[in-house]
C-alpha positions as CSV (number, residue, x, y, z in Angstrom):
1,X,-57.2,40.5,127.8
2,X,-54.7,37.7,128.8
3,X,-51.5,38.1,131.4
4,X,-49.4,37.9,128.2
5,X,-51.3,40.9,126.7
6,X,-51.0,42.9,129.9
7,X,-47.3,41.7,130.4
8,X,-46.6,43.6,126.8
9,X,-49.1,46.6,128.0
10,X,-47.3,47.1,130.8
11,X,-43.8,46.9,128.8
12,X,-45.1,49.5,126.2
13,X,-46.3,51.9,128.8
14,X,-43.2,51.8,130.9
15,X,-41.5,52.8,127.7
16,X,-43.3,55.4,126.6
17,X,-43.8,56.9,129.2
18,X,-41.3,56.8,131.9
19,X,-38.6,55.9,128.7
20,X,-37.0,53.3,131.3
21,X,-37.9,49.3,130.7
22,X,-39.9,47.0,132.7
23,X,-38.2,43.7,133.5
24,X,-40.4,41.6,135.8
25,X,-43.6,40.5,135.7
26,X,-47.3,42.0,135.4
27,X,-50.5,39.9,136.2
28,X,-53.9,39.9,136.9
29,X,-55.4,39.2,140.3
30,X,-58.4,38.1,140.6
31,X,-58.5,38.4,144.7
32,X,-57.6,42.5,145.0
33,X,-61.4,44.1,146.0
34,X,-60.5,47.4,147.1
35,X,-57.7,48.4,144.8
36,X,-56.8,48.7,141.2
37,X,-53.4,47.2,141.3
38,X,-50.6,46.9,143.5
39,X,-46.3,46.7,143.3
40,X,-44.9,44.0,145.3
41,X,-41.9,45.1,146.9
42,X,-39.9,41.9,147.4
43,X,-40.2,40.4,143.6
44,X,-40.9,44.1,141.9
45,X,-44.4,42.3,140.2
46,X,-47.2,44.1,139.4
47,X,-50.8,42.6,140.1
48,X,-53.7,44.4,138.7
49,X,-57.3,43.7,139.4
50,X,-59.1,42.7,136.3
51,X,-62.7,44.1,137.3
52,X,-61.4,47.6,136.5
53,X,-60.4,46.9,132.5
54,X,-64.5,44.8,132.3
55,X,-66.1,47.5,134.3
56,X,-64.3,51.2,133.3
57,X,-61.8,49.8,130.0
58,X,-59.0,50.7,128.6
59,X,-58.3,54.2,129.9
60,X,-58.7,53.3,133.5
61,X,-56.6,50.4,133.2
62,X,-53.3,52.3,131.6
63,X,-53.5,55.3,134.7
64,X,-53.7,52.0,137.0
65,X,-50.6,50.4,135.4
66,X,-49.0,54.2,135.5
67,X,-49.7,54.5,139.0
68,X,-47.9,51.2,139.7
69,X,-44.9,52.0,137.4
70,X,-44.2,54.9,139.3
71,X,-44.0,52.7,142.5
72,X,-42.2,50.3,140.6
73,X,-39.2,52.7,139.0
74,X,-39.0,54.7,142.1
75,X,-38.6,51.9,144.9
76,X,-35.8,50.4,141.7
77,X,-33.9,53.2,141.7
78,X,-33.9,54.4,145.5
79,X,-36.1,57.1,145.6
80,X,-39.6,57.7,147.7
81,X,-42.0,55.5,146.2
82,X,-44.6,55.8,148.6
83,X,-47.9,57.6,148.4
84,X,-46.7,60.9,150.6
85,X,-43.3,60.9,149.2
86,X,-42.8,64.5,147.3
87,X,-41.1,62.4,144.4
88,X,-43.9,60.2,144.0
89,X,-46.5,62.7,143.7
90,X,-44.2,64.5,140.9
91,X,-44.0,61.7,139.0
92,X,-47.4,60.5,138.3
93,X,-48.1,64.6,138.1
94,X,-45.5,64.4,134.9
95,X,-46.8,60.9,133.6
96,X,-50.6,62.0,134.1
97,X,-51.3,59.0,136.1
98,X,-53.8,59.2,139.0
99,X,-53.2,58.9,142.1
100,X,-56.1,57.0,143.2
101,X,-58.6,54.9,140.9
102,X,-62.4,55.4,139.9
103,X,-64.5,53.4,142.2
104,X,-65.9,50.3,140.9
105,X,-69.5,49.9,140.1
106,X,-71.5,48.0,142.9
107,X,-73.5,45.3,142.7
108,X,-76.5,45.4,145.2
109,X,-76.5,42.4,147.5
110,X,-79.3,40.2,147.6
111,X,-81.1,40.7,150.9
112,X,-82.2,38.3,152.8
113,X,-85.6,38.7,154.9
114,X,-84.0,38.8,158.5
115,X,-85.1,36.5,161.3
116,X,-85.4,36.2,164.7
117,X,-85.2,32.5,166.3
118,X,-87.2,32.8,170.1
119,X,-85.7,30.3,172.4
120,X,-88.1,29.6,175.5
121,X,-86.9,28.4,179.2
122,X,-88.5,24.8,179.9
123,X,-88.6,25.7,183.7
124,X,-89.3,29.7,184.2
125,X,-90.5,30.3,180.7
126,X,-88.0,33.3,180.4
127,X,-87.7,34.0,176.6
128,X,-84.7,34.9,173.9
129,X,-84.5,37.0,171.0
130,X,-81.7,35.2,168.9
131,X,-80.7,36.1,165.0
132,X,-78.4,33.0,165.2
133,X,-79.5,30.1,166.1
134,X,-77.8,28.4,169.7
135,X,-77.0,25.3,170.4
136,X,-79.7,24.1,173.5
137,X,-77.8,20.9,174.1
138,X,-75.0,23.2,175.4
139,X,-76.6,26.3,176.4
140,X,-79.0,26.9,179.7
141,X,-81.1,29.8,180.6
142,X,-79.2,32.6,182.2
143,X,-81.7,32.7,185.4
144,X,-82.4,29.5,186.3
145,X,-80.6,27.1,184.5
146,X,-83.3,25.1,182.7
147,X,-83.5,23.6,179.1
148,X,-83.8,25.7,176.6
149,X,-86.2,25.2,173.6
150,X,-87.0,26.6,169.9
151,X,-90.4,28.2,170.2
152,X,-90.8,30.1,166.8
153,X,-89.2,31.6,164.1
154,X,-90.0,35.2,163.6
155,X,-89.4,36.8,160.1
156,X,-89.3,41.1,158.9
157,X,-89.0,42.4,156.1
């Protein structure tokens, strides 16, 4: 699905259900993470997150544009458009939209085998435990101020 297809989605669905026309402009947004969609306030857009139509479909995707309908004809016509507003909750009650989305599906991150970097005083052999590496042209030993030095490289599973 294009923005041109959503644009007449979210046209048809602001008909039929709230019987009241949408006249600005829908989109997808490729950088929303945590959310399904969201109304802009200052140019009355909507932005939906494209992830929710590949991952849960159709279905999902029209109670997401409900959702942001009812934020959109609310906040146009003066009423309480927020989430706790009482005339919020009773319009996406009447218009069966949800008021909060399916979670998205997760992809498990690719773990990296951590490391610890040991750093060794030239002077006092005092020893650190680093994960990140340090910079030994700038940084001294804590107790006596002597070079430091990369020993080893420790790796766990």
């Amino acid at each position: 699905m294009e923005d041109k297809e959503l644009q007449k989605l979210v046209e048809k669905v602001s008909i039929e259900s709230f019987g009241k026309p949408f006249r600005h402009k829908a989109s997808f947004n490729s950088r929303l993470r945590s959310t399904g969609g969201r109304y802009l306030l200052g140019t009355h857009n909507i932005d939906i997150n494209k992830k929710y139509l590949d991952q849960l479909g159709l279905d999902e995707l029209i109670g997401i544009i409900k959702h942001e309908l009812c934020h959109y004809h609310l906040h146009i016509e003066g009423k309480g458009y927020q989430h706790r507003d009482p005339e919020f909750k009773m319009l996406l009650k009447k218009v069966g939209a949800p008021r909060f989305c399916n979670p998205l599906l997760v992809k498990p991150k690719k773990r990296t085998p951590n490391k610890i970097l040991v750093y060794e005083c030239t002077k006092c052999l005092q020893q650190y435990l680093r994960k990140r590496s340090i910079n030994t042209s700038r940084y001294v030993c804590g107790k006596c101020k002597g070079k430091l030095t990369k020993v080893k490289e420790l790796h766990q599973e």
